[in-house]
N, C-alpha and C positions, 0 to 999 in steps of 0.2 A: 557726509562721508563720501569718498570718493569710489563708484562703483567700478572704476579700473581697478581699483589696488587689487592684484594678486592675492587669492589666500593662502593663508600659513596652514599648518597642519596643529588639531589639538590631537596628541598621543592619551592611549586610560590611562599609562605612566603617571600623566599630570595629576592626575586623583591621588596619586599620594602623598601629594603635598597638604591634602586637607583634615585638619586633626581626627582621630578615633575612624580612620579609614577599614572598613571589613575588609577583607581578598578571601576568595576560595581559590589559591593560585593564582594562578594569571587570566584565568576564565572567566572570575564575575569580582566585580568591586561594587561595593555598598555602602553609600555617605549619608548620610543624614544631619539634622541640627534639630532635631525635635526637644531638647533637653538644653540646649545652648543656651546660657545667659546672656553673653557677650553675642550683638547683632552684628557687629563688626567682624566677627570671624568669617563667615561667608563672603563677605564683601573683600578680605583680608584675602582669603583664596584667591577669588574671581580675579584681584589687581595683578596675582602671581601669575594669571594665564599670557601666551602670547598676544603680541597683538592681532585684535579684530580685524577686517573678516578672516576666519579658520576653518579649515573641514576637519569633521568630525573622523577619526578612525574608530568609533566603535557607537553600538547604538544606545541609547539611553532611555529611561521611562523614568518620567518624573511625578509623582504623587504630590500635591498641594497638600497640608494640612492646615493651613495658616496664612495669611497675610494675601497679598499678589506682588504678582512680579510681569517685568513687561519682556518680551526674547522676540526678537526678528530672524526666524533662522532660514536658510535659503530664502524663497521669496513671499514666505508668508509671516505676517505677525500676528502676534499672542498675546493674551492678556491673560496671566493663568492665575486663579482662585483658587480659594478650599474647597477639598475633593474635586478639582482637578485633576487629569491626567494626560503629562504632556508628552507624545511616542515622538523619539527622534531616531533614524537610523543613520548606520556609519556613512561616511559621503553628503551630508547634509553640510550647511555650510553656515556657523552662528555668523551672525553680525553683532549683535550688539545682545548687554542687558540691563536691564533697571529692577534692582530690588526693591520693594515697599518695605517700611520697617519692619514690618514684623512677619517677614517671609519665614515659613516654618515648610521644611519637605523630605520627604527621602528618595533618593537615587537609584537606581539599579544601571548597571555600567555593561555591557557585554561586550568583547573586542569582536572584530567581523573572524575571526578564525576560530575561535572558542567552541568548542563542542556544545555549548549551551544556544548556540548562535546557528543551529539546525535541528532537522528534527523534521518527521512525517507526517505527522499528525497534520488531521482537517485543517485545528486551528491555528497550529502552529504556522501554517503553507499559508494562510489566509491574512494573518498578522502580520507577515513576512509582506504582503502582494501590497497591503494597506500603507506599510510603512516607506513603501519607496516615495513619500512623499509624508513630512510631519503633520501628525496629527492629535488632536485637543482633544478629549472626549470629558463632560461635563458627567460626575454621578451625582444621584441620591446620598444621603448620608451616612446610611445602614450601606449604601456598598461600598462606598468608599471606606469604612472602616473596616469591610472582610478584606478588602488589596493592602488596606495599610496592616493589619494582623499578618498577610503572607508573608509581604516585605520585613516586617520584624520576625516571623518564625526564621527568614532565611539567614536573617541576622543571628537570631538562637542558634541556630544551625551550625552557623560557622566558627563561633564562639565556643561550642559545646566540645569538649576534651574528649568523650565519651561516645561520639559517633563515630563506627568507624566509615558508615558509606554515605556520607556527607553530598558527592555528586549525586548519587540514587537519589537523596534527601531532596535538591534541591531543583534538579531535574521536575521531579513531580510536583512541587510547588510551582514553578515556573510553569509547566501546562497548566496545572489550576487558574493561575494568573492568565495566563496566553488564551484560553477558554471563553473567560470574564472580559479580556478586551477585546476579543473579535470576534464576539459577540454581540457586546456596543457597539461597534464599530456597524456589522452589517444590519444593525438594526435602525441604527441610526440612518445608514444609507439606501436604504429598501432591499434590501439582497437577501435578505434571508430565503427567502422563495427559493431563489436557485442555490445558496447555500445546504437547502433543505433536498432540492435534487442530487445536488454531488453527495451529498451525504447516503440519500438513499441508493443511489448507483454504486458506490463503493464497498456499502454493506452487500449489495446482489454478490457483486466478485468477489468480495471476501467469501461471500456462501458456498459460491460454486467453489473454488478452491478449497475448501472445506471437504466439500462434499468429494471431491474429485482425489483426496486423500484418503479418506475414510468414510465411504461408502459401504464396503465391505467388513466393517464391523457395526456401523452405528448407521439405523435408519430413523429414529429417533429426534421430530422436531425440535422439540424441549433443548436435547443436548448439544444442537447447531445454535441454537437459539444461547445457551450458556455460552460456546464458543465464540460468542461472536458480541457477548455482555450485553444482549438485549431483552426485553421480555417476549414468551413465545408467544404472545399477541401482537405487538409489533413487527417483531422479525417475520412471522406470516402474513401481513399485511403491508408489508414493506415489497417482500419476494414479489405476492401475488400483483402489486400496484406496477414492480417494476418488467415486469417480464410476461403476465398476463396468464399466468400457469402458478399450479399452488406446490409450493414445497416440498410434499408430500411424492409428487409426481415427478419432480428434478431428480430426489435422489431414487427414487423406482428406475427412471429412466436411466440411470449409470448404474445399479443393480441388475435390472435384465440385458442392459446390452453388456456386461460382463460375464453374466449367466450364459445368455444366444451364443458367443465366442466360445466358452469353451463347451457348450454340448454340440455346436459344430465341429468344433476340432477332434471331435471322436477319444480323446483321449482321459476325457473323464466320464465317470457316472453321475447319474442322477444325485445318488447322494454324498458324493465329491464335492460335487457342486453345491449343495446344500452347505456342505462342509466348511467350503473355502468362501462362503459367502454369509458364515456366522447364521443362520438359520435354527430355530430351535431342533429341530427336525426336519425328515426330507419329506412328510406331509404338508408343513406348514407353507415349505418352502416351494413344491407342489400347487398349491392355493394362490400363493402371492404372484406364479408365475404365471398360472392361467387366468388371473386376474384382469392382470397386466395385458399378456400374448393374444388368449383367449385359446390356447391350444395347452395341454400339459406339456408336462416336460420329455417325458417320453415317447407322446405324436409329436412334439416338435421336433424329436431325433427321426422319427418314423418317418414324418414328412419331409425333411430335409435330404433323408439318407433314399428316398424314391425318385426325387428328385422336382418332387410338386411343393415348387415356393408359391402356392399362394397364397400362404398365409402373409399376414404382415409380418415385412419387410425392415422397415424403417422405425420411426417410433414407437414404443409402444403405444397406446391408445390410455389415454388418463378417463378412466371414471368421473363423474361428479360425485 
């Protein structure tokens, strides 16, 4: 082949020249031949594409379930086998393919504009970072059968007359999927380690933002620990790991210094404040705040309003 020639462009358009083609719109196409009797059909497709080399405008994942096939795409080449999985993203550039008889696989197509084609999530950003270069990822057999189950659910999906929120539908499969291979992926590549860091750093700031909203109704580990879809054994061990202060004590500290502010500002009471900071009572509230201060609430108006700040200042002081 000559490695001057120019490449052409393959559009997802061209996917619909291949028979029993899925679309959820224009967003996602899904091909498969796992049922195909006729081996020529695939082959039949492939002859209909432009000519070789082409860039890809949309990414691809290909699932082996059968047979291999040989693909040079940009500057790397493949040999892909059952339970295989071959990640191509848009921009990539095929050269060439060789199918074995009995190449058996299903597709998944996403164009680069496609609402399916972003997304926040850990692994989704991670699959994304992976994929700026194609990648092979070899399963087990038992996993390879839960990707090839997704990839037919999303097929059910779009089939289905009866769904009406089909995107919901397949959004969440698609992270299920997105999960499962970038997760291979970094394990494969030793990363999980710091995978395992940005994970736990993201869950800290999600906390604080948490807390930094509702602080003043919920002091309650447990219920950050719901918010935030972890167990409250982890999510405490996570806090404490990343920040060196235990949970308990973050949301106290945005509790009393919203307390200190307004029994400074002279314009509430004791059990105003109690009030406005969900407290069962202005005893309890009382308790939690000399705890904390080491002054009540009422010498800390005393002392403040004499004008003797010696007491603390700054953070509260966390108990062990």
């Amino acid at each position: 082949m000559d490695e001057r020639k120019p490449a052409g462009v393959l559009d997802i358009s061209l996917l619909d020249r291949f028979p029993a083609t899925m679309k959820l719109g224009d967003s996602l196409y899904l091909n498969e031949n796992l049922d195909e009797k006729d081996p020529e059909t695939l082959r039949s497709f492939i002859a209909t594409l432009p000519s070789l080399p082409a860039k890809l405008r949309f990414s691809c994942t290909i699932l082996c379930t059968g047979g291999s096939a040989k693909l040079r795409v940009s500057k790397h080449k493949f040999i892909v086998r059952k339970n295989d999985v071959l990640l191509v993203s848009g921009g990539a550039i095929l050269h060439n393919i060789t199918l074995g008889e009995d190449f058996k696989a299903i597709a998944l197509s996403i164009p680069s504009d496609s609402s399916f084609a972003t997304g926040n999530h850990i692994s989704t950003k991670l699959l994304r970072g992976y994929m700026a270069n194609p990648q092979l990822l070899s399963f087990e057999e038992d996993e390879a059968e839960v990707l090839q189950k997704l990839l037919l659910f999303i097929r059910h999906t779009i089939l289905s007359p009866k769904n009406t929120f089909k995107e919901d539908a397949v959004e969440g499969i698609l992270l299920t999927m997105g999960s499962i291979l970038s997760s291979k992926l970094a394990k494969d590549k030793g990363d999980m380690e710091e995978i395992e860091a940005r994970k736990t750093n993201i869950l800290m700031r999600r906390f604080l933002n948490e807390v930094s909203l509702h602080y003043m109704e919920e002091r309650r580990i447990g219920w950050y620990a719901d918010r935030l879809c972890v167990s409250p054994k982890y999510f405490a061990q996570v806090i404490y790991k990343e920040s060196g202060k235990y949970a308990k004590d973050w949301i106290r500290d945005y509790v009393i210094r919203a307390a200190k502010k307004m029994l400074k500002s002279g314009n509430y009471t004791v059990q105003e404040v109690s009030d406005a900071l969900h407290f069962a009572n202005q005893s309890f509230f009382g308790t939690y705040f000399k705890k904390a201060v080491g002054l009540s609430p009422k010498d800390f108006i005393r002392t403040y309003s004499s004008g003797d700040h010696g007491f603390p200042q700054g953070e509260p002081h966390h108990p062990a």
